[in-house]
C-alpha positions, 0 to 999 in steps of 0.5 A: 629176665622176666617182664611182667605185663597185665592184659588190663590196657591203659598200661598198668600190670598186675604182679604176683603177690609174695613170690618166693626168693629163689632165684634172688637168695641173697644176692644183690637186688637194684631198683632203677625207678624211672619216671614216665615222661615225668614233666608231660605226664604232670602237666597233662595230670594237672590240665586235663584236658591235655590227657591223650594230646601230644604234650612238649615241654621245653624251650621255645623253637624260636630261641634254640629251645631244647626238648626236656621231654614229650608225652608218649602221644608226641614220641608217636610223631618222632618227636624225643628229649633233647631235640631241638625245639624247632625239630619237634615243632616241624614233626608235631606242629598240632603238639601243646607247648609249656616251658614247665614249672619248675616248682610243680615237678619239684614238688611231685618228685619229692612225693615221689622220693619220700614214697621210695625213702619210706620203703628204704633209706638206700636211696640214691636220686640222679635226677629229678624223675630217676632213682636207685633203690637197694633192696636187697633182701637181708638188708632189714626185709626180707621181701622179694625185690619184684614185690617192693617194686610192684608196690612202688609202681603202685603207690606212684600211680596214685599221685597220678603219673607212673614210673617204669622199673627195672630190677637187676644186681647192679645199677647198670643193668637196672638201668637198662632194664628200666627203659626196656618196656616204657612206659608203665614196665617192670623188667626183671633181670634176675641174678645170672642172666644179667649177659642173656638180657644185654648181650646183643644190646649196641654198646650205646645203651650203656650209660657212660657211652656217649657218641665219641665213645661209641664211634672208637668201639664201633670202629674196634669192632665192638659194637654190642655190650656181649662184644664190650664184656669180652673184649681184652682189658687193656685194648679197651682201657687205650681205647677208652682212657680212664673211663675203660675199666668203669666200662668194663665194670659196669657192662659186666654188672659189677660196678662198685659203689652203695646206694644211698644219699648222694656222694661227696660234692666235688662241685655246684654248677649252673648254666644257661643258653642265650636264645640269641646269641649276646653279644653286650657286656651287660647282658653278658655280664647279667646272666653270669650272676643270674647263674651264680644266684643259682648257685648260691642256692644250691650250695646253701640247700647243702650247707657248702661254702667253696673257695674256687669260682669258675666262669665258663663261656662258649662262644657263637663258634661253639668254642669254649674258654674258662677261667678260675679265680681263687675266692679270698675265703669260703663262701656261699653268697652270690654277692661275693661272686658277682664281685670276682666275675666282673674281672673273669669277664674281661679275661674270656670276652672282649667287645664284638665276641658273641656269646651263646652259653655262660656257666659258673661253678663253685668247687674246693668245699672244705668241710670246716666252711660250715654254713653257721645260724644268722644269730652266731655272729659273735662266735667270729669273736672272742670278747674279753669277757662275758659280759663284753657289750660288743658280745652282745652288740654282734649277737642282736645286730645294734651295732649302729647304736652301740655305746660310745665307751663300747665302740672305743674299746674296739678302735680301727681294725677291730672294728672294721672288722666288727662293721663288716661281720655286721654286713656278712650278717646282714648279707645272710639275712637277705639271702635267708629270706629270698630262699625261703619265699622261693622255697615256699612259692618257687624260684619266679616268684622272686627275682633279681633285676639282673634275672628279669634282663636275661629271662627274655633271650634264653631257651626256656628249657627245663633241666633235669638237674635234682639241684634245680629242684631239691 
């Protein structure tokens, strides 16, 4: 393992130009490029006189808030991402305080990841401030994986943050590496010394391991990742369940899998916290198809209709209910859920129950529901012939002033159904044109009535979900 520092200060290194391949020869090379205190380091980069100051984004300490991040001059204070806002506020009262903007990370991220695409196309974001890079050499170049990474380091600190960098043969190691030396750091774990770097490690830095996962190793007597490594298969495999043998692979750095564009989506999810708890149906009721907007955005940024509506809700107990209704076709329109989620209330929720969290989710994708143009509507249809003025009637959205002998050539069921492609189409439209106000003046700047209800009584913490941001 190699770090690589520079006795400049300011946290910036120097790395060695055109260094030889060897050790790496053609083996694997992964880039984990990690942001430094992503949404903190862009708000002091656009307010400068926050530069040097303790800087907090996240949700309010009055309303359950949630620590998204912190400057490094924060962390000094004891003060880390997802403690609770009241926590932070007791550790660093003199901190600076912003809910973010999403729109502005957003926009840095996607500086940043075209940066990364135009070095590679094995790009794989996992966040909105984290990404894989391949750059194994013979894969198109043959430059040394530390030289890409120095000259990544270097053209994201141009755009005024910096990122730190692990390189490894596999992502989890990489990972690893990428937050040993924060921030600012370049750790090189070169090829055969991946079980020297990790091995005295606590089994928690590996990414997968959660508390309860920790807890049932720790209690087996495997408490590092060198333990983890050469412990027997099955003992781990009934200590862990499924995610045992993806353990085990990724603790000995050989998870399979490329990197590149993201994988196959199995869902589209959102969901939000009430600062206190709700206990009215409207307010219920107002932040399910705030979140179901959301994720009616998402799944038309990736051209995805679904067939499956989930309604999650955790009440002021911490217990958790779901329910799942079956939508009567593929669909990507907010509407349409808001529909189904009144009655997926009832069956969670009754009056006098308090709520503190409500999720929706979209899932069952099928690759036929392709999103189709706002101007294909007849393609729904087959005229009977083509010169059919109810063609042309679908096409240019006339259907109001159709022609009488054109309208009697299509009499009850047809044309409802010509009447409700006509509001699908109308539907599309005002969707069409609510994302691109947003996609050009960000997701606040328009917003439906029932997202101005429930915008006073949450967090007010950022996410790091990319979905939020892409």
């Amino acid at each position: 393992m190699a770090n690589h520092r520079d006795n400049e200060g300011e946290g910036r290194r120097e790395h060695p130009v055109k260094p030889d391949l060897y050790p790496w020869g053609r083996a694997r090379a992964v880039l984990l490029v990690d942001l430094d205190a992503f949404f903190a380091s862009v708000e002091q980069l656009d307010h400068p006189a926050w530069r040097g100051k303790p800087v907090i984004v996240g949700g309010s300490p009055e309303r359950r808030g949630v620590v998204s991040t912190c400057s490094y001059e924060a962390r000094a204070f004891g003060v880390r991402s997802a403690m609770p806002s009241s926590q932070a506020a007791a550790l660093c009262p003199q901190a600076i305080w912003t809910e973010g903007s999403f729109h502005r990370y957003r926009e840095v991220s996607n500086q940043i990841m075209a940066i990364l695409l135009d070095e590679t196309p094995h790009v794989r974001q996992v966040s909105i401030d984290e990404a894989f890079v391949d750059v194994t050499p013979g894969r198109g170049f043959d430059e040394h994986p530390v030289e890409v990474a120095a000259r990544i380091q270097s053209r994201v600190r141009e755009l005024g943050v910096s990122c730190s960098i692990g390189v490894a043969t596999s992502k989890s190691i990489a990972k690893i590496a990428s937050d040993y030396d924060k921030p600012c750091g370049l750790t090189v774990v070169y090829p055969g010394s991946e079980r020297a770097f990790i091995e005295d490690m606590p089994v928690r830095k590996l990414s997968g391991i959660g508390a309860a996962a920790e807890r049932k190793l720790i209690s087996a007597g495997i408490e590092t990742l060198g333990d983890l490594i050469d412990a027997d298969d099955a003992r781990i495999e009934r200590l862990l369940g499924k995610a045992g043998r993806m353990m085990l692979d990724r603790a000995r750095g050989v998870e399979a899998g490329s990197i590149g564009p993201d994988d196959e989506v199995k869902s589209v999810s959102s969901e939000t916290t009430f600062g206190i708890d709700a206990s009215g149906r409207d307010e219920i009721l107002a932040a399910a198809s705030s979140m179901a907007a959301k994720v009616g955005r998402r799944l038309r940024r990736k051209g995805l209709k679904g067939r499956t509506l989930t309604l999650k809700i955790r009440f002021g107990d911490r217990t958790v209910r779901s329910v799942q209704h079956r939508l009567p076709e593929p669909t990507d329109s907010e509407f349409a859920f808001d529909r189904m989620l009144q009655s997926m209330l009832d069956e969670l929720w009754h009056e006098g129950m308090s709520v503190r969290l409500v999720g929706v989710a979209v899932t069952g994708f099928d690759e036929r529901a392709v999103q189709q143009s706002l101007f294909d509507a007849a393609a729904f249809f087959e005229p009977h012939s083509t010169d059919d003025p109810m063609a042309a009637v679908i096409a240019d959205d006339r259907f109001a002033s159709a022609p009488r002998s054109a309208a009697k050539r299509y009499p009850g069921a047809k044309r409802e159904r010509l009447q409700e492609a006509r509001d699908a189409r109308k539907t599309d439209e005002l969707l069409c044109a609510t994302d691109r106000v947003r996609d050009r003046f960000g997701d606040d700047v328009l917003l439906y009535g029932k997202e101005m209800r429930t915008r006073g009584n949450t967090t007010g913490s950022s996410s790091k979900n990319p979905a939020d941001y892409k």
